[in-house]
C-alpha positions as CSV (number, residue, x, y, z in Angstrom):
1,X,87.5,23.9,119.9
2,X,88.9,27.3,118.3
3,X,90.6,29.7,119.8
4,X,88.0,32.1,118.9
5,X,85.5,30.4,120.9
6,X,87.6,31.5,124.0
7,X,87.0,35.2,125.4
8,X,89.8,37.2,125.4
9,X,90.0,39.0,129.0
10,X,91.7,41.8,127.7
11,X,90.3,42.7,124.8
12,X,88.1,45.6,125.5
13,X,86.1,45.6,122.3
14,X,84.7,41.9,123.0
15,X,81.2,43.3,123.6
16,X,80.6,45.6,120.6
17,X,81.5,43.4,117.7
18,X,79.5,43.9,114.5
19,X,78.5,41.8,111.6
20,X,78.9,42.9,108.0
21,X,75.2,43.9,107.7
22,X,75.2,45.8,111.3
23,X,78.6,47.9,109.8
24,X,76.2,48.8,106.7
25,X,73.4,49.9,108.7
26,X,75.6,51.8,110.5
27,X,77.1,53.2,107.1
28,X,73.7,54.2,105.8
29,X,73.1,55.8,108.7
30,X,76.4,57.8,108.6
31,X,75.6,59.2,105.2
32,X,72.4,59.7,105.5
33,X,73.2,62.1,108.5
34,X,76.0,63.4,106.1
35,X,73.3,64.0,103.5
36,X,70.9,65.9,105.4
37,X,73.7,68.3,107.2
38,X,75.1,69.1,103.4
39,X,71.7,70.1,102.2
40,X,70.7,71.9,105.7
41,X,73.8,74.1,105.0
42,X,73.2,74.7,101.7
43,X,69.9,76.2,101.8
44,X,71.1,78.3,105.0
45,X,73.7,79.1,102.8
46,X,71.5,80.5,100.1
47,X,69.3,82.2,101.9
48,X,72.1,84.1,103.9
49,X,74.3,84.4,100.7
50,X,74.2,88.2,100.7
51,X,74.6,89.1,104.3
52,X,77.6,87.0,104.8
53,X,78.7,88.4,101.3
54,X,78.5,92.1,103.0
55,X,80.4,90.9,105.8
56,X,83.5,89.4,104.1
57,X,83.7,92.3,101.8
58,X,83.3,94.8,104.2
59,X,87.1,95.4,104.9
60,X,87.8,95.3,101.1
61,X,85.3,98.1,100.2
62,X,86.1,100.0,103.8
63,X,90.0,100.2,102.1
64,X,89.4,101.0,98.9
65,X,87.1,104.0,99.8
66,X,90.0,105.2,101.6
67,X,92.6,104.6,98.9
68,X,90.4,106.7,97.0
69,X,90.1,109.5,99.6
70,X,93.8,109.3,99.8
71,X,94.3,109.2,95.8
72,X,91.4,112.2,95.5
73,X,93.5,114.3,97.9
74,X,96.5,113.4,96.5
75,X,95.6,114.5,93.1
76,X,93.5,117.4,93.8
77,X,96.6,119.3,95.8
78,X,98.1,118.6,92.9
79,X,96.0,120.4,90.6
80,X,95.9,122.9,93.3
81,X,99.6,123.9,92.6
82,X,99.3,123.1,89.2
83,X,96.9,126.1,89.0
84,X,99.0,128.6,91.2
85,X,101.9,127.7,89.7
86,X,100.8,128.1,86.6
87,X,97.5,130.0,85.7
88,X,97.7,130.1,82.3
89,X,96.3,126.1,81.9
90,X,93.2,127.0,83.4
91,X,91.5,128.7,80.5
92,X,92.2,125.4,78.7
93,X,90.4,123.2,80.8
94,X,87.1,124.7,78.8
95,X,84.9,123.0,81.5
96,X,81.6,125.2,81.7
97,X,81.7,125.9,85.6
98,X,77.6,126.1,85.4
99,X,77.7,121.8,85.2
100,X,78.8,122.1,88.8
101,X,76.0,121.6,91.8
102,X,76.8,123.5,94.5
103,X,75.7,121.0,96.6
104,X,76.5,117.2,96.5
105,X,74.0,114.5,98.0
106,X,76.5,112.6,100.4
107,X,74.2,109.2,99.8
108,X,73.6,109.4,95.7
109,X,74.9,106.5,93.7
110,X,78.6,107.8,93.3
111,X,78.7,109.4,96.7
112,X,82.3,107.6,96.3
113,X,83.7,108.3,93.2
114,X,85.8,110.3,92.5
115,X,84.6,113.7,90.6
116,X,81.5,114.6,92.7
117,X,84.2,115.0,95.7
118,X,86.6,117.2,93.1
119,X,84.0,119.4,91.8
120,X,83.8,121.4,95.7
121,X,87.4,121.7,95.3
122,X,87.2,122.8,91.6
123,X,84.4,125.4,92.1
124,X,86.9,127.3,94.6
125,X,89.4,127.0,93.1
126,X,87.6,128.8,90.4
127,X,86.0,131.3,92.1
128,X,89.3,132.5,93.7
129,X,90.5,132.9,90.0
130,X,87.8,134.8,89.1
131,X,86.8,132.3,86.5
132,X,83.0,131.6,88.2
């Protein structure tokens, strides 16, 4: 007789010993599983590719409209004194003040950028020179 033939009384896996076929099975089974999850995720993945895209850039674009708030202030005093200190660079600008609206859309396609929020701040700036 073999040692093997004898039960071990502590081993604890005795019962749930597999052949080389059963650990294949298994195996197949396992990736297959595997398989199916991966593809599951990636079509939930395309079809909710631009929501989760809006969500993760969210904070990005919520910054960099402030930065350019910020940077639109920023330089706008600036021109501001520019023009009080000295009035004599305004006539060089040469920037027919007819171009600008009175009125700016808040939701047009460059609600952002940076000149249709200037052009408020330019338009009284020339009226209080005279220069409307």
């Amino acid at each position: 007789m073999k040692y093997d033939d004898y039960p071990d009384p502590e081993d604890m896996f005795a019962d749930t010993r597999m052949t080389f076929g059963e650990h294949i099975e298994d195996l197949r089974n396992h990736l297959l599983r595997a398989i199916k999850g991966f593809l599951l995720a990636m079509v939930a993945s395309f079809l909710f590719a631009a929501p989760i895209l809006r969500f993760m850039t969210a904070p990005i674009d919520r910054e960099l409209a402030n930065y350019h708030r910020r940077t639109q202030a920023r330089r706008t005093a600036e021109l501001v004194k520019l023009f009080e200190h000295q009035p004599e660079l305004v006539p060089r600008l040469r920037v027919p003040v007819v171009l600008f609206p009175r009125k700016l859309s808040d939701d047009g396609p460059n609600a952002k950028a940076v000149l249709p929020s200037l052009i408020p701040a330019l338009i009284d700036l020339f009226e209080d020179l005279g220069l409307e």
